[in-house]
N, C-alpha and C positions, 0 to 999 in steps of 0.2 A: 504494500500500500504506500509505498515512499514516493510515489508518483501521485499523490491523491493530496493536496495542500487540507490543513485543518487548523483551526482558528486553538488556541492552546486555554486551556481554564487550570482553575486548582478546583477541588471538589473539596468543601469540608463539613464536619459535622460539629455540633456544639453539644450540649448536656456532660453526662458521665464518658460522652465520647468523642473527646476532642481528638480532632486529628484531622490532616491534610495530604492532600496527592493530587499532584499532575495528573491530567490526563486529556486527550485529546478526542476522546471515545464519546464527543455531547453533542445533541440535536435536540432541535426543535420537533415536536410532535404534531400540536393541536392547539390552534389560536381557542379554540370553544370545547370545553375551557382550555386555559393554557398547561401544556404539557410540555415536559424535554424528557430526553432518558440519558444515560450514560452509562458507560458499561466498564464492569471491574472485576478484572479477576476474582476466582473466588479463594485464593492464598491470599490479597491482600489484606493488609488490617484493616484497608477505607471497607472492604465488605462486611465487613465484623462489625465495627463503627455503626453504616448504615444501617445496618439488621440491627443492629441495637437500639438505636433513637428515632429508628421511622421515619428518620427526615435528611437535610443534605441540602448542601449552599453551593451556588457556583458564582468563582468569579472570573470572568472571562478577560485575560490579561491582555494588558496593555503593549504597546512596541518597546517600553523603556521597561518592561517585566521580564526579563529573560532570568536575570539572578533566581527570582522567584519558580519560573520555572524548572531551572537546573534543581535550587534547593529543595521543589517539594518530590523530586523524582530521585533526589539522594535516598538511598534507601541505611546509611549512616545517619542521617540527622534523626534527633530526639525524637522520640515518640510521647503520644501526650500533648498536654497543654503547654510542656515546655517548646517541642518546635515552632512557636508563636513566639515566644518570649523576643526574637528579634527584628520583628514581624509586626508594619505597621498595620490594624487592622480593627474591626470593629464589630458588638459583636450583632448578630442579624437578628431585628426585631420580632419576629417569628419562632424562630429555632435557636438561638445564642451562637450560632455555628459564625466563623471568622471570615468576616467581608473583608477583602484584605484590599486597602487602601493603592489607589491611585489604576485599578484596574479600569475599562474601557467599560464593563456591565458590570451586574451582580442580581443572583437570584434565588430565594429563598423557596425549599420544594417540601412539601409533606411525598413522603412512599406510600405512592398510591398501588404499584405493582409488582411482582419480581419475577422476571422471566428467566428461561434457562438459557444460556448462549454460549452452550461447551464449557469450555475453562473460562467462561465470566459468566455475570449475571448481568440482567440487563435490569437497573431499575429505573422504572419509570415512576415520578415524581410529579405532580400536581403543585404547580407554581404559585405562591402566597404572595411573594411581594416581589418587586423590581426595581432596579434602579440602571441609570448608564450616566456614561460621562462622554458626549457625542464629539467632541474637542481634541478625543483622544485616538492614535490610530492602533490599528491592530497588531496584536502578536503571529505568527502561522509559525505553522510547523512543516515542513516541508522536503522530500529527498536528504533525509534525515537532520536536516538541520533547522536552526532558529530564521526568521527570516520576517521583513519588516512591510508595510503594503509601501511602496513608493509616493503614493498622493496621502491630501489629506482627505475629509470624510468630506463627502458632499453636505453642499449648506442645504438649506430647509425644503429648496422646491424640488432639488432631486431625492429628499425626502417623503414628500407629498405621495402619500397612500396612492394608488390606481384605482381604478373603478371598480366598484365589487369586491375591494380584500376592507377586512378588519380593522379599522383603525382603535389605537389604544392611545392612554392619556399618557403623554411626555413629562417625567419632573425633572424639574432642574437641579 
């Protein structure tokens, strides 16, 4: 799949199971209601995590996030609430799970589902809250490396919904 560019998030969880991981494995589902899924090995600790607290925050990183990304795909960094400890972030009104500051999004999911998908699971998540920062450009991931978009984001009117999709309320 190193040929398939993907947009980079950290997935984290808050309560008795704080924890964080990279991963590049997130989509969008279902504007009605809002859905994504993301998918995680089932060795990981983010799968344990999830299955624990029923719920899971993504923050969908930014182009000057790459540190972030390499640190949350260390699989030496602390486990727990301590791999936050250097970590500007905040915590998600919903689930307490760590919105990690200066990311492009962020979205806060109840597990609504858990599907099988080999050596991961695919959870799917029912989105509670939202936020983005539209000023900022993206992270990708791509032919195995970090990689930044060239332009900046389109201003408001290449913004402007199309006819017949969904529109949702922007906050600033």
């Amino acid at each position: 799949m190193a040929g398939f560019a993907t947009g980079v998030t950290v997935l984290t969880t808050g309560g008795g199971s704080v924890h964080g991981m990279t991963a590049n494995s997130f989509s969008s589902v279902s504007l009605e209601p809002p859905m994504v899924l993301c998918c995680v090995a089932r060795t990981a600790v983010m799968h344990q995590a999830i299955t624990a607290v029923r719920s899971f925050a993504v923050s969908v990183l930014s182009a000057e996030q790459e540190h972030l990304a390499r640190y949350f795909a260390n699989r030496a960094r602390p486990l727990g609430a301590a791999q936050f400890h250097d970590v500007d972030w905040r915590p998600g009104p919903f689930t307490g799970a760590p919105l990690l500051a200066g990311s492009l999004a962020w979205l806060e999911c109840k597990l609504a589902e858990v599907y099988d998908g080999g050596d991961h699971s695919i959870f799917l998540g029912e989105v509670l809250s939202t936020d983005h920062a539209p000023d900022r450009r993206a992270l990708l991931f791509y032919g195995g490396g970090f990689h930044r978009v060239g332009c900046h984001p389109p201003g408001p009117a290449a913004r402007a919904p199309l006819r017949g999709t969904v529109r949702t309320e922007e906050t600033d």
